[in-house]
C-alpha distance (Angstrom), angle and dihedral (degrees) to the residues before:
residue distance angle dihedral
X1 . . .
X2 3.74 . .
X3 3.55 92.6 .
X4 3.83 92.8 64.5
X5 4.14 89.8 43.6
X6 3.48 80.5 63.4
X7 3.41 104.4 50.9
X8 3.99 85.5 41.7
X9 3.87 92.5 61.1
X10 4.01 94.7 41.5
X11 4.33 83.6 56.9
X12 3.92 86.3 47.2
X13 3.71 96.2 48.4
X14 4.55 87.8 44.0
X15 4.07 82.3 49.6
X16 3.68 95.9 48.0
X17 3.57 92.5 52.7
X18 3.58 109.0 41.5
X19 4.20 81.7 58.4
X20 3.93 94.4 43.4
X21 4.25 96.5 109.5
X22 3.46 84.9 -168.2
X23 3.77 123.7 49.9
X24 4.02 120.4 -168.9
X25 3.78 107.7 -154.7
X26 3.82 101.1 -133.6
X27 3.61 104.4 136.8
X28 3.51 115.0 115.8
X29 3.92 131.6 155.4
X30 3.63 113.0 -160.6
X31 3.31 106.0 89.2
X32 4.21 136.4 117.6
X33 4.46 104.4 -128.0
X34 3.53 127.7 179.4
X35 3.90 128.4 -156.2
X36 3.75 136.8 -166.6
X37 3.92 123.1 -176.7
X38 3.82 140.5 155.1
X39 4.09 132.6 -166.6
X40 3.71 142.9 144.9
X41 3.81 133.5 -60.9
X42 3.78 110.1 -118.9
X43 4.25 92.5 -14.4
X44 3.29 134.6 82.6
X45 4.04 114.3 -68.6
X46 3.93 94.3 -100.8
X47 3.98 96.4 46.1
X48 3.38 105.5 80.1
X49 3.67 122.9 -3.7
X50 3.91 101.7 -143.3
X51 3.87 104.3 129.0
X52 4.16 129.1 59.1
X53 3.56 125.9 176.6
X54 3.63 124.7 -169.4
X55 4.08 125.0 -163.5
X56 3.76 139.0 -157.2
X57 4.19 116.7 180.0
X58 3.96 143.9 146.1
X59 3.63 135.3 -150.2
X60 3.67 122.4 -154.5
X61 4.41 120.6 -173.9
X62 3.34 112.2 -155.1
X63 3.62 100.6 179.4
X64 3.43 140.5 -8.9
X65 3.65 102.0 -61.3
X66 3.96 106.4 2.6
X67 4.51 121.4 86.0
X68 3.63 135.7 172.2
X69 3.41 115.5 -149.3
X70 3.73 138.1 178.0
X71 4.14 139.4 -169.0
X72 3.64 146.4 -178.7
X73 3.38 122.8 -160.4
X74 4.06 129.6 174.0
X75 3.80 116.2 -165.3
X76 3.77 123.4 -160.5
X77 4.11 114.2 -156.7
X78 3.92 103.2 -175.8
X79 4.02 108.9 178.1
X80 4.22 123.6 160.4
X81 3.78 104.7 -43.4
X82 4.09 108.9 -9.4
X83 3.67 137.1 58.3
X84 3.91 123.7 -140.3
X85 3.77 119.3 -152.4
X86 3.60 123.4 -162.5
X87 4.08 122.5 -169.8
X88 3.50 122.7 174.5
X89 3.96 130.7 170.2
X90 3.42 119.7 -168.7
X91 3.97 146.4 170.5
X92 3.87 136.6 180.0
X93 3.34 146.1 136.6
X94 3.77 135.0 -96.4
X95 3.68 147.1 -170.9
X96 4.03 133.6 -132.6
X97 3.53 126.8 -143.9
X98 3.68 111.5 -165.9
X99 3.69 114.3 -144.6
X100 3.36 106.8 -176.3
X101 3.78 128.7 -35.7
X102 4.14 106.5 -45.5
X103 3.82 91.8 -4.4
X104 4.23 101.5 100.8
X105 3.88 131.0 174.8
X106 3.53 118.2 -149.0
X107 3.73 138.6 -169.5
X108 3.67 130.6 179.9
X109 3.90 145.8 170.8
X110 3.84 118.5 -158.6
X111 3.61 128.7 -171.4
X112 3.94 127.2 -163.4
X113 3.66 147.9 109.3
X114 3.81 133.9 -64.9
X115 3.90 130.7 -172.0
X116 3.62 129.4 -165.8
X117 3.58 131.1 -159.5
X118 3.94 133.5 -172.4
X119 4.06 111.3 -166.3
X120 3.71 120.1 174.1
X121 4.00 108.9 -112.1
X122 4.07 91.7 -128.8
X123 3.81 107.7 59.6
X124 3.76 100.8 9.9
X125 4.00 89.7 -114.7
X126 3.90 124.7 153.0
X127 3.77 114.3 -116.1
X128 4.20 83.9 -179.0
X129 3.67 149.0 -15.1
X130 3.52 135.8 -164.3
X131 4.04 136.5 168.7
X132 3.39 112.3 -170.2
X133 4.56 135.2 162.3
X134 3.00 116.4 -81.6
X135 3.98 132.2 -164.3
X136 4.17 134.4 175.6
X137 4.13 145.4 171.8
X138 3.57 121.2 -145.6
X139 4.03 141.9 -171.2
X140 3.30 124.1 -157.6
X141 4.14 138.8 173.3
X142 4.26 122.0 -148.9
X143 3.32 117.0 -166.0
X144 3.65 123.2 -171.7
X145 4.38 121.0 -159.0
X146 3.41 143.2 156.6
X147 3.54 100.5 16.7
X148 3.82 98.2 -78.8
X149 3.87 113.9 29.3
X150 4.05 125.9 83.9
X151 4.08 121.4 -167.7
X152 3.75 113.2 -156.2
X153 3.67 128.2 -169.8
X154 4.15 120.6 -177.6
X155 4.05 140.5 173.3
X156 3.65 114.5 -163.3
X157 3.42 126.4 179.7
X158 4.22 119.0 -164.8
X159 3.93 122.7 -177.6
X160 3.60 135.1 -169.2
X161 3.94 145.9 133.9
X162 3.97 86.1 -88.5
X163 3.95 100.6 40.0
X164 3.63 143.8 25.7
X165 3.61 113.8 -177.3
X166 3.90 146.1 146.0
X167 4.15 116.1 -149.2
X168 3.92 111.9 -152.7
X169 4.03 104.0 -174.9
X170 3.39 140.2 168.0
X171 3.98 131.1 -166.9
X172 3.40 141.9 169.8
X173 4.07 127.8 -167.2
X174 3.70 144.9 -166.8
X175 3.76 127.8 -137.4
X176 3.74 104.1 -138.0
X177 4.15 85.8 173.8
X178 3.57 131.3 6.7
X179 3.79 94.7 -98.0
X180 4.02 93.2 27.4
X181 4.34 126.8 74.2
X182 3.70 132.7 161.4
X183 3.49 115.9 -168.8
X184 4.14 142.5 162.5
X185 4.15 131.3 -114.3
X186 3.58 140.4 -164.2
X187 3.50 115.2 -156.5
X188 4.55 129.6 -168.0
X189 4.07 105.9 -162.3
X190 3.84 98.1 -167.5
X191 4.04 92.8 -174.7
X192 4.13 122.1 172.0
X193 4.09 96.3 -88.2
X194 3.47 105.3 10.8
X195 4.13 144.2 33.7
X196 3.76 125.0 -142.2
X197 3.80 128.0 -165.2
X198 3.67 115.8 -169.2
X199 4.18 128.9 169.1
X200 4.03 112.3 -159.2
X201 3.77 142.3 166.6
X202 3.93 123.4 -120.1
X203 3.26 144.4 -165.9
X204 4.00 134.4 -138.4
X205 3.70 131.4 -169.1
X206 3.79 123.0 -174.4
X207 3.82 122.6 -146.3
């Protein structure tokens, strides 16, 4: 179901801005963010708060149309009686399709490392970890309106021996300066075994 909200919300945000007479120009994608969410393991996001995830990344435009762009994220899953944690670093490159003015495309493959770790919740003692390659595409849509606000809507799909998973998320962000936004997410993990939903805040500085 979530994957056709998704796909309802990146049609709104492509109707939107075909009929915006008066576009503002406040895309821009080199910029450091930070992000910091929790949610529920195979529940909604406000059921059971059992998972966090916390991100760190950087976009860079070199031209026009082509970015590099790097993240880490670490993910905590804490059921019952163990704790799952979840680090993956990142980096690829990506290209933007403009649109129309404020209304980008992007794609993107990444490539990096991820590391998972299982650790019973009593004594703190590993029951396994792994670190294995790790490699992912992605599609996003940016839209830019009324002068300080930008929707987002992404899929993202990562494989590796440790995790299969598609990310279906959806943001949206204020500009409290020209350089400065805050902004909230929702994020679906849809992973091999399990499902996470998670809601967050992040943050996004321009340079």
């Amino acid at each position: 179901m979530f994957k056709y909200s998704l796909v309802t919300v990146l049609m709104a945000c492509s109707s939107i801005a075909w009929s915006n007479e008066n576009p503002t120009d406040i895309l821009d994608y080199d910029y450091i963010y930070a992000s910091a969410g929790s949610g529920s393991l195979n529940e909604d996001a406000t059921a059971n708060a059992n998972a966090s995830v916390y991100a760190l990344g950087v976009s860079y435009m070199m031209n026009d149309n082509w970015l590099l762009m790097g993240d880490y994220t670490a993910r905590f899953i804490h059921p019952d009686d163990t704790t799952t944690r979840i680090d993956t670093l990142m980096g690829g490159i990506g290209y933007r399709y403009n649109l129309m003015q404020d209304f980008d495309f992007i794609a993107s493959y990444n490539l990096g490392i991820t590391k998972a770790k299982v650790e019973l919740n009593t004594n703190n003692i590993a029951v396994s970890s792994d670190t294995e390659l790790i490699h992912g595409g992605k599609v996003a849509l940016n839209y830019g309106f009324a002068e300080s606000w930008i929707a987002s809507g992404s899929i993202q799909v990562n494989r590796s021996d440790l995790i299969d998973e598609e990310i279906y998320q959806t943001s949206l962000r204020y500009l409290v300066t020209s350089r400065f936004a805050i902004g909230g997410f929702y994020a679906h993990r849809d992973g091999n075994t399990q499902r996470t939903n998670e809601l967050g805040i992040n943050f996004l500085l321009e340079y």
